[in-house]
N, C-alpha and C positions, 0 to 999 in steps of 0.2 A: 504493500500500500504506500509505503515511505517513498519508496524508488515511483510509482505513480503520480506521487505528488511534485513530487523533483522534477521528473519528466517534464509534465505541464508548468513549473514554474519557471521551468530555464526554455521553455518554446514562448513565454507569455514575455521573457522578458526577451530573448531573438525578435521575437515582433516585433517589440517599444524600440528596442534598438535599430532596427533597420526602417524603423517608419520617421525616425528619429535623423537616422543618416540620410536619408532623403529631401528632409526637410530642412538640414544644415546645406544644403546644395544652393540652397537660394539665396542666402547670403549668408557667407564659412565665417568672415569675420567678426558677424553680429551675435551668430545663432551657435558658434562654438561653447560659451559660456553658457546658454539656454541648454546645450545637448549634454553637457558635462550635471548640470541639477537634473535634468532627467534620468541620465544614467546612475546617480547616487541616489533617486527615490526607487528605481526599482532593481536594481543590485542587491543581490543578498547581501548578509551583514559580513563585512570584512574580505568580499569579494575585489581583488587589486585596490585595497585599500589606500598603499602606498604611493600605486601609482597614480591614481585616480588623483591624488592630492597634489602630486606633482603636476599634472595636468593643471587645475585648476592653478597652482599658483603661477606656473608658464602662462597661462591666460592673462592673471593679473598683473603682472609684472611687463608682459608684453618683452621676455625675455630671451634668451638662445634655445630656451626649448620652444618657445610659442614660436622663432624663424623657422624650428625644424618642422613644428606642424602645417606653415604655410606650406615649405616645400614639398612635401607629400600630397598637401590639396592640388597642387598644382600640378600631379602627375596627369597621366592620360587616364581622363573618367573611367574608362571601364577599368582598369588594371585599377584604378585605384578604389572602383566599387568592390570588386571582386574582391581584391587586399582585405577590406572590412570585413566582410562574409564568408572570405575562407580561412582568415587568419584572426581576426577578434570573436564575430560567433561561433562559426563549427571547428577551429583549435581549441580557444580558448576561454567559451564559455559552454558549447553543448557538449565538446569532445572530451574536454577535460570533467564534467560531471560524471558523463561515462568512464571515464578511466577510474575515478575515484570508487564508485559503485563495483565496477570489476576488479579492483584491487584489494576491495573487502569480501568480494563474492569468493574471488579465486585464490587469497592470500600470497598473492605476489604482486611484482611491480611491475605496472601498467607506465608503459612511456607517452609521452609528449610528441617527441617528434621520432620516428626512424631514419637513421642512416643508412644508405645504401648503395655499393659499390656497381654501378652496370658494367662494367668492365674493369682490367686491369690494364687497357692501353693506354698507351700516352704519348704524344704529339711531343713532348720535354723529356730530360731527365734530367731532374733538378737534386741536389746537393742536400744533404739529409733528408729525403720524404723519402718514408717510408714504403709508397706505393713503388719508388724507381725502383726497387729491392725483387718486383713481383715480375717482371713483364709481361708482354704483349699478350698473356696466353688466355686469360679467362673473360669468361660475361655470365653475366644472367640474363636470359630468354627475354624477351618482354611479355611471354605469358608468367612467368616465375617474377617478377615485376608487379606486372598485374596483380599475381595472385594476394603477393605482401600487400597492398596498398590494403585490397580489397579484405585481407582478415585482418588487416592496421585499424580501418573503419570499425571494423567490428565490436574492437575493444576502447573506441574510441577515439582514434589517431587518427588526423586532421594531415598532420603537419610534417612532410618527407625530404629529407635532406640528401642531393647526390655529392657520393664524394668519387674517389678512384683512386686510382689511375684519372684519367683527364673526360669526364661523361661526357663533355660534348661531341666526343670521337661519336656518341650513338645522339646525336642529336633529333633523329628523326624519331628513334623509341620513344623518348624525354616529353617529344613532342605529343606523341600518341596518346601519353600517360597521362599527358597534363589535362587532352581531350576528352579520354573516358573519366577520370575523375576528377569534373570540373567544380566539386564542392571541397575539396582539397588545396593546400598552401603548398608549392616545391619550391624548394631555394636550391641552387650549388654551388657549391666552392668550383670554382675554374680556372685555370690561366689567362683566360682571357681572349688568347690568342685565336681560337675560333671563331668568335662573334661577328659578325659582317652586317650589312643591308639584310640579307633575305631573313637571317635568323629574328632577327630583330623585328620583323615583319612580322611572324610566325609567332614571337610573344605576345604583340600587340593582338594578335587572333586569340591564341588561350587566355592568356590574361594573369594568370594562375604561374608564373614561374619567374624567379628571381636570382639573375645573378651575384656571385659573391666574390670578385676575383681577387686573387690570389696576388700580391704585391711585398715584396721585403726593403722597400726604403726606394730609394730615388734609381736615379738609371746605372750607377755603377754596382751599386751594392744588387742591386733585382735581377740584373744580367748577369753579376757574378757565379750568383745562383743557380738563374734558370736558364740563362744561353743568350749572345748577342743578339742583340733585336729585340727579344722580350717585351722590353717597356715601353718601347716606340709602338707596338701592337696593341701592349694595354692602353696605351692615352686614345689611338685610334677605338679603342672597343670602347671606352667608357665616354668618345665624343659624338659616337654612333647612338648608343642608350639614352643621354643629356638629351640628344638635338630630339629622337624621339620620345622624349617623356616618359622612360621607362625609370622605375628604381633597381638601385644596384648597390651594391655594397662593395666593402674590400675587406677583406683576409691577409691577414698580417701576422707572419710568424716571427717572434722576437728570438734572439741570441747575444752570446757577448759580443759578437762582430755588428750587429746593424742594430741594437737595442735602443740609441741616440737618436737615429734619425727616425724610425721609424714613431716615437712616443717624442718628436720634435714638432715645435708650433708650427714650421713651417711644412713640414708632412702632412698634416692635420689641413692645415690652408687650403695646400693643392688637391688634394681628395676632394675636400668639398667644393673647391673651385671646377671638380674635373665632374661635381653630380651627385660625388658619392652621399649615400642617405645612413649608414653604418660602415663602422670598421669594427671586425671580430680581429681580437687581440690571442693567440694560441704561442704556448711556453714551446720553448723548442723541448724535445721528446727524445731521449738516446737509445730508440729502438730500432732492432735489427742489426743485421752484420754490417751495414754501411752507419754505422751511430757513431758521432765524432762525439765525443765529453765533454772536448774543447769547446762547444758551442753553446755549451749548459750557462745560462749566466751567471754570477756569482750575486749573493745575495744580496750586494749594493746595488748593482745591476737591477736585480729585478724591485729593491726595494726605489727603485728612481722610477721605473716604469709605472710602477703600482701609484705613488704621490702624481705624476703626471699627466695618467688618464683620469683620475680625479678630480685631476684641476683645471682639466679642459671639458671636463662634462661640466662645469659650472659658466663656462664661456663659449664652446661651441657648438655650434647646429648641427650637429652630426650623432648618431646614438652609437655611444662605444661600448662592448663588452670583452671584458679579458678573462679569459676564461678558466685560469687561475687562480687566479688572484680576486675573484668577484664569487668566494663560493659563500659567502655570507650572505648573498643575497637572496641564495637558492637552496640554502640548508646543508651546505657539502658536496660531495663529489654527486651527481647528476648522473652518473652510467649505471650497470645494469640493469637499465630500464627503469628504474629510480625517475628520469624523466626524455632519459634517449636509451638507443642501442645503436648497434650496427652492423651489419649482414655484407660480407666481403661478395667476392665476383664472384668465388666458388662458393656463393651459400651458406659458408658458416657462421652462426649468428654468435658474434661479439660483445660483450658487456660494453665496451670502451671503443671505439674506433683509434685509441692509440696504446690499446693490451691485448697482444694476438692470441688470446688461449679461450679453448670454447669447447662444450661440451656435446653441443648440438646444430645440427647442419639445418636451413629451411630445406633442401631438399626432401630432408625424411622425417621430418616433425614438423608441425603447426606452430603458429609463431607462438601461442600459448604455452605448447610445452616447451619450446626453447626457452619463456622466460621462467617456467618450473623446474628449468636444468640446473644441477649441483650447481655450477658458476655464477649461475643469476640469484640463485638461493642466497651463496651465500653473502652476494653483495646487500642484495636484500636485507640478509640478517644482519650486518657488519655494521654500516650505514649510520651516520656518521663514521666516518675512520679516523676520526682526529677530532677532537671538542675544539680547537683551535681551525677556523674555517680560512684560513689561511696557509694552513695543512692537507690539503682535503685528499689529495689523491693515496689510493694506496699504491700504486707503481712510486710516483716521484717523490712526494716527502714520508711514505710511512710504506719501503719497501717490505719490510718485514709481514705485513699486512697482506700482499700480493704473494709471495711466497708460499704464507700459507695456505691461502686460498685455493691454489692454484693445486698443491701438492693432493690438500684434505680431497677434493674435489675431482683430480684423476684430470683434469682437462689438461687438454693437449695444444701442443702452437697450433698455430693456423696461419703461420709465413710461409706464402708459395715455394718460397726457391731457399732459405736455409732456415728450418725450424730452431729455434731459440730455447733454450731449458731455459725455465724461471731463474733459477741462480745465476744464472749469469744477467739475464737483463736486470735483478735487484740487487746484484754485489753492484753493479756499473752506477745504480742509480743510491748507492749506501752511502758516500761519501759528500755527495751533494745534499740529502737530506738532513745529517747530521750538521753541514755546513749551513744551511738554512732555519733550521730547528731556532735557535738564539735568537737569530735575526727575526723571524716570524712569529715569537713568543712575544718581545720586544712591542714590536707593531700591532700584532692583537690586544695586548694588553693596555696598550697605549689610545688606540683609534676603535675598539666597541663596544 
């Protein structure tokens, strides 16, 4: 009966809100403030409480967040209707009721969003990513695509992330996917380097999918990386997006060698100058047989990166997330399905999209029982991994954590081309943790 009345309160309140956003169309500047007291009378109690607040004060302040909500109004109306309905109602107001309901039903964790590899080719081969480590060799069908989307929905899940290898290599699947599940959110990490006139074209038609390219600092440091030319193709890909009003984002992997420029005002500048509407901030990761250590930053390092996207969310129009260092916001480490997963090219369904060990393939389970496999269990049960949410990973600051997991639990790598024993990727990562531990007690204690 409970779950019935849920049901109808989160359709009554989809309604208000889409009748709502409709009604903000006629004029965004006036009736923004009006749409934000509608949304706080019929919002359940404590529903994005926080953000809802920020909201309204960006309104009233008429401040870098209320630029960044112009610039979203200003996208291309459909893409930017759609955006609302596939990514505020059915992710994250009717999607996530149902995950919540199915995570008490089923006693496990119900994700947010799915990552999902369509292939493992790639057009780069760029310098610590893990994917170059796989090559050219695997994909998932775009019936085994289809399939996940379709029992994602099931449980709830809206919201589907491509990573790879490089997915726009299957740009025409991507496309297909976005077609048949057009009440669905897709975002992807890309290079960039694919984007042209017709694709662009082809988003403007689904509506439904958003790039997230892939950028490590300006043109020396980004080609160091990924290959000469690189960055000359992403300014072209992200002038191509701009001119047609699509949103797009950048991905940004920090390290000790580009950590400066990358969390520089002037980086920040040019993004948003180039369109960008997010920048996802990701730690570098010392996984796989190609993992330099060297690149790990040291704790000053990331403790400058950490004070500096904080101190440009309070003066830029841009929405930044770092995906380490922002786990206070989200209660701790976010994999196992906690509120992501991730499912490689051959199938096997991953807690972490940067911890290759898994116990279960989609191929031969349901995405249910992968997230009921010993791996997902035991993140499930672990969860918080560290009371200090500046700690949060159990690979990178609480190896010991992953270890065990991994041993109790029997799961196996899942690296194409050289499988990795646990011990060796948490002894690599033992010393940085322990070098971090001080520094991040320090800061926790200090800033929550």
């Amino acid at each position: 009966m409970n779950s019935l009345v849920e049901k109808a309160k989160n359709a009554a309140i989809a309604a208000s809100l889409n009748q709502a956003w409709k009604y903000l169309g006629k004029d965004p500047e006036t009736n923004i403030p009006k749409l934000l007291d509608m949304v706080d009378k019929v919002a359940p109690e404590g529903w994005y409480e926080g953000q809802r607040k920020a909201f309204h004060s960006a309104i009233d302040q008429k401040n870098n967040w209320y630029e960044l909500i112009m610039k979203v109004w200003n996208l291309d109306e459909g893409v930017r209707d759609t955006f609302f309905q596939n990514f505020i109602v059915n992710a994250s107001l009717s999607g996530s009721a149902i995950q919540e309901s199915t995570k008490e039903k089923e006693g496990c964790n119900i994700p947010w969003a799915i990552l999902l590899d369509p292939t493992s080719a790639c057009n780069l081969h760029c310098t610590g990513c893990w994917a170059a480590e796989y090559g050219n060799k695997l994909n998932l069908t775009l019936d085994e695509l289809d399939s996940i989307v379709s029992q994602g929905k099931k449980l709830g899940t809206y919201m589907y992330i491509f990573t790879g290898g490089e997915p726009l290599v299957r740009k025409k699947d991507i496309i297909r996917l976005c077609e048949k599940h057009s009440d669905c959110e897709f975002l992807s990490f890309t290079n960039g380097t694919l984007i042209d006139e017709e694709f662009c074209q082809e988003m403007l038609r689904v509506k439904n999918f958003v790039p997230a390219i892939s950028l490590e600092g300006f043109e020396m440091a980004n080609d160091g990386r990924r290959g000469q030319g690189a960055y000359e193709k992403v300014m072209k890909a992200m002038k191509l997006l701009k001119e047609h009003k699509l949103p797009f984002g950048i991905s940004a992997c920090y390290t000790s060698q580009n950590y400066k420029d990358i969390s520089s005002e002037e980086f920040f500048d040019m993004i948003m100058e180039a369109g960008a509407l997010f920048i996802w901030f990701f730690h570098y990761m010392p996984v796989g047989q190609g993992a330099v250590p060297e690149l790990l930053p040291t704790p000053e390092q990331r403790t400058e990166v950490y004070r500096r996207i904080r101190e440009f969310r309070k003066t830029k129009a841009i929405f930044s997330m770092d995906f380490q260092n922002d786990a206070e916001y989200v209660g701790g480490c976010i994999a196992g399905g906690r509120r992501y997963l991730h499912i490689t090219a051959n199938g096997d369904v991953e807690p972490c999209v940067f911890i290759h060990y898994s116990n279960a393939n989609i191929r031969n389970c349901t995405l249910l029982e992968a997230l009921k496999s010993p791996i997902f269990m035991a993140y499930h049960d672990g969860q918080p991994f560290n009371e200090n949410m500046l700690r949060p990973c159990p690979m990178l600051e609480n190896p010991e954590k992953l270890r065990k997991m991994v041993k109790d639990t029997g799961a196996k790598s899942t690296d194409y081309e050289a499988p990795e024993q646990v011990d060796t990727l948490c002894d690599r990562c033992t010393p940085y943790a322990e070098n971090w531990k001080p520094q991040a007690d320090k800061l926790w204690e200090r800033d929550a």
